[in-house]
Backbone as ProteinMPNN parsed JSONL, in Angstrom:
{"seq_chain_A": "XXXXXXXXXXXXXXXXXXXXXXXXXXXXXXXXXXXXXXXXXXXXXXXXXXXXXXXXXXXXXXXXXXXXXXXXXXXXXXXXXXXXXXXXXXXXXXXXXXXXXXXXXXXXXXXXXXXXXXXXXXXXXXXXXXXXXXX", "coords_chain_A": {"N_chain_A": [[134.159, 163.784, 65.71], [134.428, 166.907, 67.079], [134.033, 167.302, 70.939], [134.576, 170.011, 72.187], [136.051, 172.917, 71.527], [139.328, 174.428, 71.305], [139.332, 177.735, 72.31], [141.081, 181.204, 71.674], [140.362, 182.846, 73.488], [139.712, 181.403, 75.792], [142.123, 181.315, 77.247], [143.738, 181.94, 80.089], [146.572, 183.343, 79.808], [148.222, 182.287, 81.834], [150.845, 180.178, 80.969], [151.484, 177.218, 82.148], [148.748, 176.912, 82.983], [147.322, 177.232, 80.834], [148.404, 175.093, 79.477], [147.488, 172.644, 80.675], [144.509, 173.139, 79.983], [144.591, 173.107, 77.454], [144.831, 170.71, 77.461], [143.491, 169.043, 78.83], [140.921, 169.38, 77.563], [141.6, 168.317, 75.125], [141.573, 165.414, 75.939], [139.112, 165.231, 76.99], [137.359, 165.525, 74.548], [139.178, 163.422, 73.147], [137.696, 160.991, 74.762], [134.789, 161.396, 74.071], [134.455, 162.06, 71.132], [135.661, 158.893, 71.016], [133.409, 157.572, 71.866], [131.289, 158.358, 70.509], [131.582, 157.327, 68.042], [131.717, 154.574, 65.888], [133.143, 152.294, 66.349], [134.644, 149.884, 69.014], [133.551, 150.384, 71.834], [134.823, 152.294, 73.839], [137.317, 151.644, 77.433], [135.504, 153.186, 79.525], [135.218, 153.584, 81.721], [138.093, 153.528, 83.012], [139.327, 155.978, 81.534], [137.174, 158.171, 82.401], [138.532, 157.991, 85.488], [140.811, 159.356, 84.192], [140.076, 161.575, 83.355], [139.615, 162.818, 85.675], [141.632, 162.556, 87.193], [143.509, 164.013, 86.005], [141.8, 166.576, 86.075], [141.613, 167.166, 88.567], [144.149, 167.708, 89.289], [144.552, 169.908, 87.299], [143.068, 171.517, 89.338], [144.604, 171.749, 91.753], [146.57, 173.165, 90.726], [145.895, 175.579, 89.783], [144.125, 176.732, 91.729], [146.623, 176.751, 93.438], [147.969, 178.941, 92.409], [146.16, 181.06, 92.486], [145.784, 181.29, 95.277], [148.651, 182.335, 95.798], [148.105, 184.359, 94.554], [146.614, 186.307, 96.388], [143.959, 186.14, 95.268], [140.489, 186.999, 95.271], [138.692, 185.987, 94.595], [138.621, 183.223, 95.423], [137.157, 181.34, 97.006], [134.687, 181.282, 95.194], [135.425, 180.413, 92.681], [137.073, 177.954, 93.712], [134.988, 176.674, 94.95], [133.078, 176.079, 92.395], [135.34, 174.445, 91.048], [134.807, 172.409, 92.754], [132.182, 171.419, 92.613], [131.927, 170.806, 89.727], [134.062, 168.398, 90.139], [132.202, 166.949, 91.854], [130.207, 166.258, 90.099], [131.472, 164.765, 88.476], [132.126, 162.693, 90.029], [129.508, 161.554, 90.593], [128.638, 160.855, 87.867], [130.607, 159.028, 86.974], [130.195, 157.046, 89.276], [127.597, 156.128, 88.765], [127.751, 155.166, 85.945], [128.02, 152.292, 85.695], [125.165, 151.063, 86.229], [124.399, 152.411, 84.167], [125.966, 152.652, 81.561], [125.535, 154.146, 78.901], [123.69, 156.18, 79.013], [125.058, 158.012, 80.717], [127.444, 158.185, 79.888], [126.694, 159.522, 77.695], [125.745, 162.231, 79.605], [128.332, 162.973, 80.631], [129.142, 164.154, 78.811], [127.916, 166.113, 78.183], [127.205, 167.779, 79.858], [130.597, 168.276, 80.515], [131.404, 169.475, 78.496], [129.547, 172.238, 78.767], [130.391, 172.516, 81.656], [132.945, 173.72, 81.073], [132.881, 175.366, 79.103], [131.536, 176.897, 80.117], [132.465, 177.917, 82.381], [135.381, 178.757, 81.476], [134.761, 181.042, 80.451], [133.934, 182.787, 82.481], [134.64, 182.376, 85.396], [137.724, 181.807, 84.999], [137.997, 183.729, 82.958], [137.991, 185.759, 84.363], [139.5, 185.847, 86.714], [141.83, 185.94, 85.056], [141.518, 188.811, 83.763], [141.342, 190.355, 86.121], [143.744, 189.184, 87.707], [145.7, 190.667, 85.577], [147.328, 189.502, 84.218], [148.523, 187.982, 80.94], [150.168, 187.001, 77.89], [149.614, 186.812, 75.59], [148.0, 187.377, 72.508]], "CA_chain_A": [[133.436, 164.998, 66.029], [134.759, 167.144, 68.715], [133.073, 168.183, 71.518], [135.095, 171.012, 72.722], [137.047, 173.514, 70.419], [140.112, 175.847, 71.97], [139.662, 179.092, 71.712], [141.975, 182.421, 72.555], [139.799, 183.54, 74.864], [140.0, 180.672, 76.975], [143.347, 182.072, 77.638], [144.043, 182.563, 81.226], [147.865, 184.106, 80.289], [149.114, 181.37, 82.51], [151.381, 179.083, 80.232], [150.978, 176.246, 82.582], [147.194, 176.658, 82.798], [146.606, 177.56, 79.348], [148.245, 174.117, 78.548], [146.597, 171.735, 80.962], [143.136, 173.956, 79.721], [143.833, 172.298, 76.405], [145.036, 169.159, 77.695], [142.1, 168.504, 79.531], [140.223, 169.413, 76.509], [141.884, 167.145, 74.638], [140.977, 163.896, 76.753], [137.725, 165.318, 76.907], [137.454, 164.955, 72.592], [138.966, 161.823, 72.806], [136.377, 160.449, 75.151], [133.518, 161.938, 73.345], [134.852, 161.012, 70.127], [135.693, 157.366, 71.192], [131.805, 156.831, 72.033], [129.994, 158.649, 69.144], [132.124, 156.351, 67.232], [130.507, 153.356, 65.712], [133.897, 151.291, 66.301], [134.097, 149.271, 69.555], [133.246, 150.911, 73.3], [136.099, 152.301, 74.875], [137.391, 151.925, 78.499], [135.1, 154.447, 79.439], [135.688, 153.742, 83.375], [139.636, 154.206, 82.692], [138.997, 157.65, 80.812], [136.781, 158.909, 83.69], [139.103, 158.011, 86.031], [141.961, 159.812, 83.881], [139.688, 163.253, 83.306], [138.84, 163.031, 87.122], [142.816, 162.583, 87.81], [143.692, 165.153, 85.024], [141.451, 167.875, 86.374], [142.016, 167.406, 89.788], [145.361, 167.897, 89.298], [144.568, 171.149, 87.491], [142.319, 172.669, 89.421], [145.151, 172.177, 92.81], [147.695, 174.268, 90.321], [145.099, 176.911, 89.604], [144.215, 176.941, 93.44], [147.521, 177.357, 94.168], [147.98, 180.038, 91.752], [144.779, 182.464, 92.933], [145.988, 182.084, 96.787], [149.732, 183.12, 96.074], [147.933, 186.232, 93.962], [145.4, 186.733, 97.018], [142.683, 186.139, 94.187], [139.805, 187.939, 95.902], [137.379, 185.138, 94.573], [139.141, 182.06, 95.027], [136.333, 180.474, 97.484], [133.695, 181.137, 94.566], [136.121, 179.578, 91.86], [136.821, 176.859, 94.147], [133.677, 175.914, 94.64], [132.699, 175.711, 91.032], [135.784, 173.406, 90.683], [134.279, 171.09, 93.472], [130.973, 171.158, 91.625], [132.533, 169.433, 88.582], [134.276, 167.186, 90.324], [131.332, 165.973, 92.165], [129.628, 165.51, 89.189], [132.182, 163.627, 87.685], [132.176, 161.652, 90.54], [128.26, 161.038, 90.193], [128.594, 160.169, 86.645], [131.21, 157.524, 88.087], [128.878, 156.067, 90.321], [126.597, 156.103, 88.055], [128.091, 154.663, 84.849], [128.112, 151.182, 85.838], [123.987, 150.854, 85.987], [123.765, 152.956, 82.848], [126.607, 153.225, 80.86], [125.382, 154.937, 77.5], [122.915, 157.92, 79.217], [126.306, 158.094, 81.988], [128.092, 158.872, 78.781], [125.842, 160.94, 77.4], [125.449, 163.061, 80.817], [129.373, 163.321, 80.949], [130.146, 164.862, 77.594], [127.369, 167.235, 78.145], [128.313, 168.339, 81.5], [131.457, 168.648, 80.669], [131.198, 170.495, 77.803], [128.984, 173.052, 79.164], [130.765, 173.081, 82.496], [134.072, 173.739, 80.233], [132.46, 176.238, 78.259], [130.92, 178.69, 80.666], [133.898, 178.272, 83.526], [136.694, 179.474, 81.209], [134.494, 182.452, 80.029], [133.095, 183.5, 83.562], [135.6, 182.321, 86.324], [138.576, 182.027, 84.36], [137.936, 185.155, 82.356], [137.498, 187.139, 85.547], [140.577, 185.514, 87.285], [142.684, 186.504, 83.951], [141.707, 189.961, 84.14], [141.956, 190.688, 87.596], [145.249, 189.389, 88.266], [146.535, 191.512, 84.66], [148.664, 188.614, 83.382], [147.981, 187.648, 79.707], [151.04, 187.284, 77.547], [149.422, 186.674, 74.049], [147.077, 188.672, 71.865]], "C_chain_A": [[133.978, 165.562, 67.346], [134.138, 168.348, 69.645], [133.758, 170.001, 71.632], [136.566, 171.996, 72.09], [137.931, 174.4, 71.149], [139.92, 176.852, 71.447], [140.332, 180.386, 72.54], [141.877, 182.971, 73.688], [139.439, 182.648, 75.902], [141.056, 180.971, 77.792], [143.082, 182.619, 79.106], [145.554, 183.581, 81.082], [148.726, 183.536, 81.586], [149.564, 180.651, 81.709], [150.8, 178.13, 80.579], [149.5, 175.783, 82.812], [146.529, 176.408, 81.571], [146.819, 175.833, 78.83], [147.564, 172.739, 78.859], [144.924, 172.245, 80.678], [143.363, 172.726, 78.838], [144.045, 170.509, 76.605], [144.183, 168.414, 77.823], [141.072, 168.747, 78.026], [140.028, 168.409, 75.414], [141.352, 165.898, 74.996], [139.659, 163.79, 76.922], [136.736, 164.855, 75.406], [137.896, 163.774, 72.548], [138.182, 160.842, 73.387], [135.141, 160.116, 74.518], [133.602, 161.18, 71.737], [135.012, 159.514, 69.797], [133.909, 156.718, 71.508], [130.728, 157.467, 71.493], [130.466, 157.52, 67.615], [131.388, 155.42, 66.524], [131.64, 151.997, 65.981], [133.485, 150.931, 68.224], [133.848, 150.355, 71.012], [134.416, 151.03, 73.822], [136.113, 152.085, 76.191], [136.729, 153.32, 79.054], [135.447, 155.181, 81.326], [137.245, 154.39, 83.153], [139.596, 155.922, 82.559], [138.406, 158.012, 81.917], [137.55, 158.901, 84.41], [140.911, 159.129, 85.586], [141.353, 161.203, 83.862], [139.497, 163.324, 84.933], [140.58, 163.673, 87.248], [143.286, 164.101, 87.062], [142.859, 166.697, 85.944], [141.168, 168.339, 87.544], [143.315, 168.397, 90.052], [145.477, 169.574, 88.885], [143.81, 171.974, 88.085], [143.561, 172.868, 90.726], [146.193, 173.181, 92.184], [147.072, 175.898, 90.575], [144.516, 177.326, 91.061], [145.326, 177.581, 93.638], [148.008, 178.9, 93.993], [147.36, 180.995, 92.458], [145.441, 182.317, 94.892], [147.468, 182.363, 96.362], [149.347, 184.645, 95.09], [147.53, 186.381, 94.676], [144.405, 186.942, 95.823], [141.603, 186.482, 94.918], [138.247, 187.151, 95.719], [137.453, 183.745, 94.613], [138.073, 181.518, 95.85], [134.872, 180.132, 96.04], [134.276, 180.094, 93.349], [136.378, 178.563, 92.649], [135.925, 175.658, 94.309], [132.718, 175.47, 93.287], [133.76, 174.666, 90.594], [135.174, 171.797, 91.456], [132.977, 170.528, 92.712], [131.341, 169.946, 90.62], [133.377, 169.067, 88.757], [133.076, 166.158, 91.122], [130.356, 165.644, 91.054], [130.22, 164.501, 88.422], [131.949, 162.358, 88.31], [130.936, 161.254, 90.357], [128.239, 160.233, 89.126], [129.506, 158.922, 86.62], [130.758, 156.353, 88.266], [128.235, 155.556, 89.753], [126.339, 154.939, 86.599], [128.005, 152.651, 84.536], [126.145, 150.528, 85.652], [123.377, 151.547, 84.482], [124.852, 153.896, 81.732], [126.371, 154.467, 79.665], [124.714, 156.101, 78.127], [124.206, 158.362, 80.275], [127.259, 158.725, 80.711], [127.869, 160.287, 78.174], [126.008, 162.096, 78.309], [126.807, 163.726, 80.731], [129.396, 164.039, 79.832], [128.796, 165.974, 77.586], [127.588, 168.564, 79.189], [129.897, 168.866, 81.319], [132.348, 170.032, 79.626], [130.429, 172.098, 78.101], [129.402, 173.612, 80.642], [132.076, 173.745, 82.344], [133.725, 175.454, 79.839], [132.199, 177.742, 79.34], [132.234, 178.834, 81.915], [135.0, 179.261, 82.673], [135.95, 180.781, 80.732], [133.617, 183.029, 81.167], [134.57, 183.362, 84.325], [137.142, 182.094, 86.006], [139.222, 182.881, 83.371], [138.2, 186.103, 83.269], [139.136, 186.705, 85.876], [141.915, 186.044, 86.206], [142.723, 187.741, 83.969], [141.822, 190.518, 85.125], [143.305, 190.668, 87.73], [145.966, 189.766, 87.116], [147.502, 190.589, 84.332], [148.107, 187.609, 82.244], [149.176, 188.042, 78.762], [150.788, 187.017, 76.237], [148.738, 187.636, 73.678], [145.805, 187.839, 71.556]], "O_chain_A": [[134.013, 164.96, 68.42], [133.869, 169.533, 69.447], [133.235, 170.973, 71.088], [137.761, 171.736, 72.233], [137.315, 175.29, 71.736], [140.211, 177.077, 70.272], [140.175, 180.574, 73.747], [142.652, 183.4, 74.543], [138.866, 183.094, 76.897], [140.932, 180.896, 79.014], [142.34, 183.579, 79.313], [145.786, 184.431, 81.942], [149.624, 184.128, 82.185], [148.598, 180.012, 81.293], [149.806, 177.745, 79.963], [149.112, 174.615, 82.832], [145.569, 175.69, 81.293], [145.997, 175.24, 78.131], [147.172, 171.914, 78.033], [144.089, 171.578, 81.287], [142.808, 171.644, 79.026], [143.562, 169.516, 76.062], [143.966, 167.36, 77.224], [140.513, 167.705, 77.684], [139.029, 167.872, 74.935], [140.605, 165.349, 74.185], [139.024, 162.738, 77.005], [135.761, 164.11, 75.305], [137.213, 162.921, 71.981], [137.903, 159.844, 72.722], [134.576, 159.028, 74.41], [133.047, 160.165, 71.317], [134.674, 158.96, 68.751], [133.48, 155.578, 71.327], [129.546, 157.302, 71.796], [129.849, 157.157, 66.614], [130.173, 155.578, 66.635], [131.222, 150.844, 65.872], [132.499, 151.415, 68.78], [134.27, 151.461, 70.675], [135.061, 150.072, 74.248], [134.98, 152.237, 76.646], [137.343, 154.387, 79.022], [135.695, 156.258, 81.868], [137.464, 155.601, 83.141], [139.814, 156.792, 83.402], [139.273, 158.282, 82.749], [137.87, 160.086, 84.498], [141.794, 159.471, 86.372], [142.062, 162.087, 84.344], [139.047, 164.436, 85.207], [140.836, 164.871, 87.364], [143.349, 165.153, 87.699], [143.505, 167.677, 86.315], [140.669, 169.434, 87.801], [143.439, 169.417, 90.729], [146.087, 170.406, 89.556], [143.691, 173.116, 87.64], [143.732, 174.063, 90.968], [146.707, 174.004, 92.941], [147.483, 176.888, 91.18], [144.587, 178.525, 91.327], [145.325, 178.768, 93.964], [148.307, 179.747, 94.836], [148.051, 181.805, 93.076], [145.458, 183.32, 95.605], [147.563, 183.297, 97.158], [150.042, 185.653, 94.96], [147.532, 187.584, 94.418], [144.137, 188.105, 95.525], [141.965, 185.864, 95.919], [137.169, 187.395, 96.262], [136.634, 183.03, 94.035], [137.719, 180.654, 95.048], [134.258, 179.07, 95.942], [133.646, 179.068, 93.091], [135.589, 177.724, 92.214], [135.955, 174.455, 94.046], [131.81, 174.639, 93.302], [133.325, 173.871, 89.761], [135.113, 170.648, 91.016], [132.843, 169.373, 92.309], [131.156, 168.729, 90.661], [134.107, 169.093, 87.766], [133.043, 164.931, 91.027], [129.679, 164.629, 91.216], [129.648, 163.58, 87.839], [131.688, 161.292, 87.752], [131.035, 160.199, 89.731], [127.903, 159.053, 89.223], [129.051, 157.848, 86.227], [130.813, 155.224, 87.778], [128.056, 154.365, 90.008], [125.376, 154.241, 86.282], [127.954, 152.015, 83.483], [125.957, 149.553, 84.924], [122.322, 151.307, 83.895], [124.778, 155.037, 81.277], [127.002, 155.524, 79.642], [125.193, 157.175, 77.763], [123.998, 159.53, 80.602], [127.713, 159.863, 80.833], [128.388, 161.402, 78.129], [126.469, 163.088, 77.744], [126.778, 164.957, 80.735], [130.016, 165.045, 80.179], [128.908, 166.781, 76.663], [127.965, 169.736, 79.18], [130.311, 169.815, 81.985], [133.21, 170.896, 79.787], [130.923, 173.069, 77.529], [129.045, 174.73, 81.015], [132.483, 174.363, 83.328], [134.285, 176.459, 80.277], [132.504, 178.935, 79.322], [132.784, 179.905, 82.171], [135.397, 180.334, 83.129], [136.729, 181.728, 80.623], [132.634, 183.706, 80.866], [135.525, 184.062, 83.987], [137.849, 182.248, 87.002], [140.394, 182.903, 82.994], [138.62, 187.217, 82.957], [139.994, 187.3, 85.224], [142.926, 186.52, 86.723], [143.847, 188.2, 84.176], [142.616, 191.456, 85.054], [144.026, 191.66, 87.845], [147.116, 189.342, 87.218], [148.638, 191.031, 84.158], [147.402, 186.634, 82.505], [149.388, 189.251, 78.669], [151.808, 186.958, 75.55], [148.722, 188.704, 74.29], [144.82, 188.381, 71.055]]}, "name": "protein", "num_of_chains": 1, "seq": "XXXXXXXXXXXXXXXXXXXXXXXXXXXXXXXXXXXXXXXXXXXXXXXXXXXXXXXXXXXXXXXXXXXXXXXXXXXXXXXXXXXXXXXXXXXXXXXXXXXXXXXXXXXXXXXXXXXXXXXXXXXXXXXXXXXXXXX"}
């Protein structure tokens, strides 16, 4: 079952964004997937630690990106990337006293922090800076 479906209009019109978007998406489905499962419990610490590393990684590209456009909202987009990473990190912390609702929490969170980012602050940031090379 997967949590999180690509769609067009996730599309920033950055190649390199567009493909760590679905990348991260990806790892996010196989997470989710690996623990609705009924086979055995995945490394679930590992996996957190790989979406943490994973979307660290893209949010310093997409940073870097919005200050060489002068992006005009990069402190507000910033701060929504810090957000969900400190929740990740919570759910972290967290996971060890209560794995299964720590699970739960993450694939909801992340889904929903997924969902409304690329169609608010990643929508806006796409049209603003006018670069979108698909249809």
């Amino acid at each position: 079952m997967t949590l999180i479906e690509w769609k067009s209009h996730y599309s920033v019109g950055v190649e390199a964004v567009d493909h760590e978007h679905r990348e991260l998406i990806d790892l996010i489905n196989e997470l989710h997937e690996s623990l609705v499962a009924d086979a055995a419990q995945p490394d679930v610490t590992a996996f957190l630690g790989e979406i943490f590393r994973g979307i660290s990684a893209h949010f310093a590209l997409e940073e870097r990106f919005m200050r060489e456009h002068g992006y005009d909202q990069f402190d507000e987009h910033k701060q929504a990337h810090e957000q969900l990473l400190e929740n990740i990190r919570d759910i972290m912390d967290g996971y060890d006293a209560d794995p299964e609702g720590s699970s739960r929490q993450l694939s909801r969170r992340l889904d929903a922090w997924f969902t409304l980012h690329f169609k608010t602050h990643d929508a806006r940031l796409h049209h603003r800076l006018g670069v979108h090379g698909h249809r």
